[in-house]
N, C-alpha and C positions, 0 to 999 in steps of 0.2 A: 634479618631482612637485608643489612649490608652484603652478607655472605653469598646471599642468594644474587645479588646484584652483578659479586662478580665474576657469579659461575653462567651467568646467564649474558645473553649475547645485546638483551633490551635493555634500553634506556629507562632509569628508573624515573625520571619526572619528564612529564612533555612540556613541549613550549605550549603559552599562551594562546589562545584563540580571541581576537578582539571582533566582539560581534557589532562591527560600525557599519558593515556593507549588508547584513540580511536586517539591520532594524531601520537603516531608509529604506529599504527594498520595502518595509512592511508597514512603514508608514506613508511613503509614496501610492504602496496597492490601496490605504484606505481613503487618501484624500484624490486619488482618482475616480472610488467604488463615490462620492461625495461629489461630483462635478456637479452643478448646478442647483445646489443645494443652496438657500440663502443665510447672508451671514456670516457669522463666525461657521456654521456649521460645515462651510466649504473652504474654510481657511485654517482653522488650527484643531492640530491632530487630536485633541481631547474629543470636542465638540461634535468632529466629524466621524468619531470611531464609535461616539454613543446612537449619532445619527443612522447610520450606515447599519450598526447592529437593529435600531429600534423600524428601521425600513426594513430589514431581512426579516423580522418578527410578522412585519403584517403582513407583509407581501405572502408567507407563507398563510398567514390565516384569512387572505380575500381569496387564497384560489380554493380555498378548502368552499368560502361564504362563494362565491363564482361558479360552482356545480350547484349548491343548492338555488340559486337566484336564477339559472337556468331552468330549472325542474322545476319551478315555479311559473315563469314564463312560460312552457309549453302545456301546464293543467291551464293557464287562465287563457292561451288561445283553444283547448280544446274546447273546455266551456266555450265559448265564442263562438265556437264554432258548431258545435252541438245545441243551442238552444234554439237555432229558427226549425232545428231538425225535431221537436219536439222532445228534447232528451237531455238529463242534467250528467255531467262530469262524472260523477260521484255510479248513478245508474250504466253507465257506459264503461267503466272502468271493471264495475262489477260484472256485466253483461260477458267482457273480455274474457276474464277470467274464468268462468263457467262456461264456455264454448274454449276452453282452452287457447286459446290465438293470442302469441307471444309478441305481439308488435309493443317495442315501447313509444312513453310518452312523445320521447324528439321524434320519431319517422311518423308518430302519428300525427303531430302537430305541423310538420314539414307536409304533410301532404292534404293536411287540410287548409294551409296557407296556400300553396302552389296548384292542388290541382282538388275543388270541390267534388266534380261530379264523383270522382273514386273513392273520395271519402264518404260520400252519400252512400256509394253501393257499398263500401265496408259497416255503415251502421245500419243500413235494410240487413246485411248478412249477419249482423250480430242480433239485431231485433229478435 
C-alpha cells in the first residue's frame, strides 16, 4: 500500500470534514418547519423534529381523507338536489350510466348548485 503511495501522485489520507455547518443548517430547517407550534415542540430540536415528522404524516393522510370528503359532499348535494325532482342519488347515478353521459359527480353537483333550470333539463334527458 505504502508503495503504491509513492508511485502515485494522491494523497493517501484526507483532511477531516467537521460537519458543524450542515447539522445547524438542519436543525435550524426543522425548528423553522415547527414555527408556531406550542411548547417545547417549537423550542428544542428533539421535540420539534418528532413534531414536524408527525405533521408531514398527517398532512399527507388529510389530503388523501380531503378527495374523499369531497366526493361525499357532491353525492349528498345531488341527493338534495334530485329529491323535489322525484328522483333518489342512487337511481340517477344508475340512469347516467346507461344513457352513457360521462358528467361527473363535482360538474354535476356544481350545476345543480349554481344553475337549476339545466340541471332539471339534464334529469328530464336522463328520465
Amino acid at each position: 500500500m505504502f508503495y503504491l503511495y509513492l508511485l502515485s501522485n494522491f494523497p493517501l489520507f484526507m483532511s477531516r470534514v467537521k460537519g458543524g455547518v450542515n447539522a445547524l443548517k438542519r436543525r435550524r430547517k426543522i425548528l423553522s418547519a415547527a414555527k408556531g407550534y406550542r411548547f417545547q415542540r417549537s423550542k428544542t430540536e428533539k421535540a420539534a423534529k418528532v413534531a414536524v415528522t408527525k405533521a408531514g404524516v398527517h398532512a399527507f393522510a388529510h389530503r388523501k381523507d380531503k378527495k374523499a370528503d369531497m366526493r361525499r359532499l357532491w353525492t349528498i348535494r345531488l341527493n338534495a338536489a334530485l329529491r323535489p325532482l322525484a328522483l333518489s342519488y342512487s337511481k340517477f347515478i344508475d340512469m347516467l350510466h346507461k344513457k352513457n353521459i360521462e358528467l361527473d359527480r363535482k360538474v354535476l353537483s356544481t350545476i345543480a348548485m349554481n344553475d337549476a333550470a339545466m340541471f332539471e333539463r339534464i334529469v328530464n334527458h336522463v328520465k
